[in-house]
N, C-alpha and C positions, 0 to 999 in steps of 0.2 A: 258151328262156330260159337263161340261164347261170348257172354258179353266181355271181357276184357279183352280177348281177340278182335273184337268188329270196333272197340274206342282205340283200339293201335291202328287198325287201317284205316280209320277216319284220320285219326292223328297224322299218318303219315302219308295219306292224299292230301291233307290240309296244307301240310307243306309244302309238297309238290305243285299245289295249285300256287301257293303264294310265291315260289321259287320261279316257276314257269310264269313269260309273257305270253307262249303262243301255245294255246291247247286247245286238242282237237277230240269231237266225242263221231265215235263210226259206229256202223253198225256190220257187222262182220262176221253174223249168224248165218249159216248153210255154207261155209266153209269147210271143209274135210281137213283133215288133222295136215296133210302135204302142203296143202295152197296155205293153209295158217302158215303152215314152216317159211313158204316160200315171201309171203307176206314180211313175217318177220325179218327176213333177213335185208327184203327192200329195204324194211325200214331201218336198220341199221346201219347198212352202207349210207345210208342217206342222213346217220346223224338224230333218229328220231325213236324216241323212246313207246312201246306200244305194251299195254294194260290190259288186259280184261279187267272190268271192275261189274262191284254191283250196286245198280241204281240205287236203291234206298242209302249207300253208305256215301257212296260220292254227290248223292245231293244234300245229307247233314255237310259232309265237306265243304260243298261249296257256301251253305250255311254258314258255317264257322270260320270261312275265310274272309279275309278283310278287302278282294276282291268284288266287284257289281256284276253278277254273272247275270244278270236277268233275265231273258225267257229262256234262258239254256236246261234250269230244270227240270224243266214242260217237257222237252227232247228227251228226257230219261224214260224212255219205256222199252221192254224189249232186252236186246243183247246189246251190249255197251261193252266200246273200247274207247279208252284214252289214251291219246298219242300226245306227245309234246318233243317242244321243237326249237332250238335257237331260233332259227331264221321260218318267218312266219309263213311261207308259201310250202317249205319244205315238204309238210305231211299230207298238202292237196296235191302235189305234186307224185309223191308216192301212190295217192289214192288213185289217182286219173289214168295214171302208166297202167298200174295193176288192173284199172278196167279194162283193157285192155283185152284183157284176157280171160275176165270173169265179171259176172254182176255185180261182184261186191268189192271192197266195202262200199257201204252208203255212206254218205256223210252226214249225219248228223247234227250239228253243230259246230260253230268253233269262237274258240274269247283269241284275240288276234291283238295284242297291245289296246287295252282296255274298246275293243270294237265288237260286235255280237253278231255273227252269223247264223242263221237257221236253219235249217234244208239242205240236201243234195245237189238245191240248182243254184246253190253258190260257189259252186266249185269250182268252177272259169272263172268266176271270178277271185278266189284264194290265190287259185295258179299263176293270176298274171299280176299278184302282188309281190310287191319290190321289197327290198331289205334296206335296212338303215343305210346296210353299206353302201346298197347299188344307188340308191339316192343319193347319195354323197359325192360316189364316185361321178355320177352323171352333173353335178353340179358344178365340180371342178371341172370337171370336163368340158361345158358352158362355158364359165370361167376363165380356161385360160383360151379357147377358140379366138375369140377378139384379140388378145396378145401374142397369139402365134401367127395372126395375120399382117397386125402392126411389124412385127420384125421381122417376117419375111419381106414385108412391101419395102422396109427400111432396105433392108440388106441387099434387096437386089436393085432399089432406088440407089444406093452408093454405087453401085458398080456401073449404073449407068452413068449415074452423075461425074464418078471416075473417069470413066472413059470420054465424054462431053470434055471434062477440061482438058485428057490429053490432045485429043482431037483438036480441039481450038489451041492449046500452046502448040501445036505442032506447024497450023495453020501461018501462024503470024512470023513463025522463024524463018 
């Protein structure tokens, strides 16, 4: 690879890094060319973009990115895959299904909306990370619990109180 070659793919991990909130570094070495295949395609059903890359280029990246990736360079040793992901659980979520079936991937790290993950044993913990959305929707959903309680009580409070005043105008005729 040449030097003009290796400052384009730094260039165009740099952006990728800056573009993505949720990226994920795996380690995905002792895979045979089928379970890669199969690998990939998890990932894509699921929305999730997967790299091989090479450490020394994607740690100038992370250098040159205006991102704080901090001890995630440390994690560059080895075979290196970069995944990234709208939604931040997504690609721990591909990893852990996939073990399923195979050792790997490892997880290596992950930058999760400016947060720094280390190791493989935060994997449960990635997995039972929420989305914007889901936070959201759970709030509203909080939210309106209390007013859908008040108008039921209402609602079926009138029909008794309805029935209460026919009851008694009927009483006094």
């Amino acid at each position: 690879m040449t030097r003009e070659e290796k400052s384009q793919v730094i260039e165009t991990l740099t952006a990728q890094l800056s573009d993505n909130e949720n990226i994920y570094l795996a380690d995905i070495s002792g895979l045979n060319a089928g379970t890669t295949t199969n690998l990939r395609r998890a990932c894509f059903k699921a929305g999730v973009q997967l790299a091989v890359v090479k450490n020394t280029l994607l740690k100038k990246a992370m250098e040159s990115s205006d991102k704080d990736f901090g001890s995630l360079p440390e994690v560059l040793k080895g075979n290196t895959s970069i995944m990234f992901s709208e939604t931040g659980n997504a690609p721990a979520k591909v990893i852990k299904e996939f073990r399923k079936k195979s050792d790997r991937p490892l997880l290596k790290g992950a930058y999760i909306q400016e947060s720094i993950y280390v190791g493989d044993e935060q994997l449960d913990s990635l997995v039972e990370l929420k989305s914007k959305e889901e936070l959201i929707g759970e709030v509203i959903g909080l939210l309106q619990s209390p007013a859908k309680n008040v108008i039921s009580a209402l609602k079926s409070g009138s029909t008794t109180i309805a029935g209460l005043v026919k009851t008694l105008s009927e009483r006094e005729g």
